[in-house]
C-alpha positions in Angstrom: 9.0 -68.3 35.4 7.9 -66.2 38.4 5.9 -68.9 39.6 8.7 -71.5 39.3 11.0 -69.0 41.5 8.1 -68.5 44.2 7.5 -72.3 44.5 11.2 -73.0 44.9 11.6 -70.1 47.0 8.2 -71.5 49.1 10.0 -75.0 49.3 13.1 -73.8 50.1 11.8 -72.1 53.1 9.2 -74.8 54.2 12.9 -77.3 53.9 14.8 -74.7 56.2 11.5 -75.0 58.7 11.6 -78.7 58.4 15.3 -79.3 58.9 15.4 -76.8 61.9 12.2 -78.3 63.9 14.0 -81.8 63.4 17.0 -80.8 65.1 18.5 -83.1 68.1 18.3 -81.1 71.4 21.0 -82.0 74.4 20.1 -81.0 78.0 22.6 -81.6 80.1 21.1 -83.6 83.6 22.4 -84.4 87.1 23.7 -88.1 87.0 21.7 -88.7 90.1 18.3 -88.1 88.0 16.8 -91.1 87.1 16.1 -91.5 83.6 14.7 -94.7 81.9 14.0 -94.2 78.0 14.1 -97.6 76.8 13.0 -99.6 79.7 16.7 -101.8 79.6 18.8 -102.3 82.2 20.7 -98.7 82.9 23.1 -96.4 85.0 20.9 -96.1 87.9 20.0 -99.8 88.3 23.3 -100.3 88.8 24.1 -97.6 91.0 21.0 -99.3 93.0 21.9 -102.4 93.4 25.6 -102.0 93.7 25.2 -99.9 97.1 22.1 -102.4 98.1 24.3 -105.2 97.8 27.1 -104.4 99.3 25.7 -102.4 102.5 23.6 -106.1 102.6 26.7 -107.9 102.9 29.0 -105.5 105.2 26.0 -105.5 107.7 25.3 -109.0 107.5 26.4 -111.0 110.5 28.6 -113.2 108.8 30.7 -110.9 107.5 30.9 -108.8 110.9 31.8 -112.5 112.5 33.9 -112.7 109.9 36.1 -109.7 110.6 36.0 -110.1 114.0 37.7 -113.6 114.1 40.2 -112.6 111.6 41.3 -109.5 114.0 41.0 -106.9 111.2 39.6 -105.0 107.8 39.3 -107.8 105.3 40.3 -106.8 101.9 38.1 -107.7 99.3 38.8 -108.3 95.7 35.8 -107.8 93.0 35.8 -110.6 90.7 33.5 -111.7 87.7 29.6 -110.5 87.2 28.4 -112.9 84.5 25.8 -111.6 82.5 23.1 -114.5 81.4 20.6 -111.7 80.5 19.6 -111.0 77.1 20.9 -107.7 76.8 24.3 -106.4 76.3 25.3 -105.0 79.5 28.8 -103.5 80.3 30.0 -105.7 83.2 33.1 -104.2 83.8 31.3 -100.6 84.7 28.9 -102.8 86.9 31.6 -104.2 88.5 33.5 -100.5 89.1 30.2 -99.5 91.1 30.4 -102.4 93.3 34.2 -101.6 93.7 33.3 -97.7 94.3 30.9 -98.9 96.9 33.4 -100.9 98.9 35.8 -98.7 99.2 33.5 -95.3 100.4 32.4 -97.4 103.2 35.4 -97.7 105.1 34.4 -101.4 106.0 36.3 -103.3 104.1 39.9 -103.1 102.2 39.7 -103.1 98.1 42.5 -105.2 96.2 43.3 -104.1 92.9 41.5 -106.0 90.0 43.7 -108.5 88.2 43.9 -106.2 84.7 45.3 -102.9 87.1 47.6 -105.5 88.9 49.0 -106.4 85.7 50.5 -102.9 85.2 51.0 -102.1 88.7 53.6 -105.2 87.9 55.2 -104.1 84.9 56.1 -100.4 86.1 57.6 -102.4 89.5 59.8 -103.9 87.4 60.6 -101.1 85.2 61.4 -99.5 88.3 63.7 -102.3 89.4 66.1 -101.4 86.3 65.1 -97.6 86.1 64.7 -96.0 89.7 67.2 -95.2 92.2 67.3 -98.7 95.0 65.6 -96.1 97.9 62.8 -95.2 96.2 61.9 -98.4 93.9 58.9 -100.5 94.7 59.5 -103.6 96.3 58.7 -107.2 94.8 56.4 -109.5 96.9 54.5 -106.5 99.1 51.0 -107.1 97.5 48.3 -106.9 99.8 46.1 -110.4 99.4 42.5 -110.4 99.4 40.8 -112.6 101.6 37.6 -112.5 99.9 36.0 -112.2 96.8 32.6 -110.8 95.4 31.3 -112.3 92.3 28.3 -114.3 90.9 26.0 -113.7 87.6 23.0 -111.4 86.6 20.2 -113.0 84.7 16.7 -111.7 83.7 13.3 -112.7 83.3 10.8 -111.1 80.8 6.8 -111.9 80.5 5.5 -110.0 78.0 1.8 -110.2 76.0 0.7 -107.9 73.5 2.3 -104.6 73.9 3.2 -105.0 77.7 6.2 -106.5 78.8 7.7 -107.3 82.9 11.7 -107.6 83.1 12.7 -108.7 86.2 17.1 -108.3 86.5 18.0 -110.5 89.2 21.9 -109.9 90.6 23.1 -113.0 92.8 26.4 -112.7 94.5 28.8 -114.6 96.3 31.2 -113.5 99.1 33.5 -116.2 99.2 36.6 -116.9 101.5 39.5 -116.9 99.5 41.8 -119.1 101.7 39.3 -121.7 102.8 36.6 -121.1 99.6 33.6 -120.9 102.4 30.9 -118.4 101.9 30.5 -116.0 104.2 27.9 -113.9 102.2 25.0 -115.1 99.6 22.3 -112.2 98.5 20.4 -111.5 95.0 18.6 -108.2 94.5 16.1 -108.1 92.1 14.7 -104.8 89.7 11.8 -105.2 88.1 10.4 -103.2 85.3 7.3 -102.7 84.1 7.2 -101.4 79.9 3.9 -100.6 77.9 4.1 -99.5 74.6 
């Protein structure tokens, strides 16, 4: 019986051990640190290419002729990243870097996306019925965007035995909204290299 009660007790302990070396540990890092567990497309890759891309296009000489003929800031309107890659990547927080991007640089204007304009609409018109007539929003003030940014993101893997090269390749279009010219074309490409 004694022996049964030190074995359990033994077990019991080693369990406790066990369980408390197996524990998850959280460590709280700077959101500027680059860190790349899986070897997938992440945060930083987008933070990268998001401010390479659009400093690319606002110094580009089109886009500097381009505000120069039209006499002032043009205001630009983020539209669709398509993602053709293999992984599931959120394209509406890649799209929020490119849109964080345009507007810190002072360079050009930023028009709301289509899903914010949607309820920028529907408190204008509960204001309409709801607010006093000096301090209601006015219909048909929206500021138009005379361009837009969009285009797709694919990938390209290689990969033989336990190596394997990604290459993420972001094309986008700067596009003339009135006219549907391009004044900007540019791809930026992240390549990564896994071994397992």
């Amino acid at each position: 019986m004694k022996n049964s009660l030190k074995s359990i007790s033994y077990l019991f302990i080693i369990g406790l051990i066990a369980f408390g070396c197996s524990q998850r540990s959280v460590t709280r890092v700077s959101p500027d640190q680059q860190i790349d567990l899986s070897g997938r497309w992440n945060d930083v890759d987008s933070k990268m290419v998001a401010n390479k891309m659009v400093q690319q296009f606002l110094n580009s000489p089109r886009y500097q002729q381009y505000a120069s003929d039209n006499g002032k800031t043009p205001a630009i309107i983020v539209g669709y990243i398509k993602n053709k890659t293999s992984e599931h990547i959120d394209s509406d927080n890649y799209i929020k870097k490119f849109e964080l991007e345009i507007f810190n640089s002072g360079l050009a204007d930023l028009v709301e996306s289509p899903e914010f304009r949607e309820k920028l609409r529907e408190e204008r018109a509960d204001q309409q019925e709801f607010a006093s007539p000096e301090t209601a929003a006015r219909w048909g003030r929206e500021y138009g965007a005379d361009l837009m940014l969009f285009g797709t993101m694919t990938s390209e893997t290689d990969t033989y035995n336990k190596k394997k090269v990604v290459n993420y390749i972001t094309t986008l279009y700067l596009t003339d909204m009135e006219t549907n010219k391009r004044v900007w074309y540019g791809q930026e490409e992240i390549k990564k290299y896994i071994e397992n």
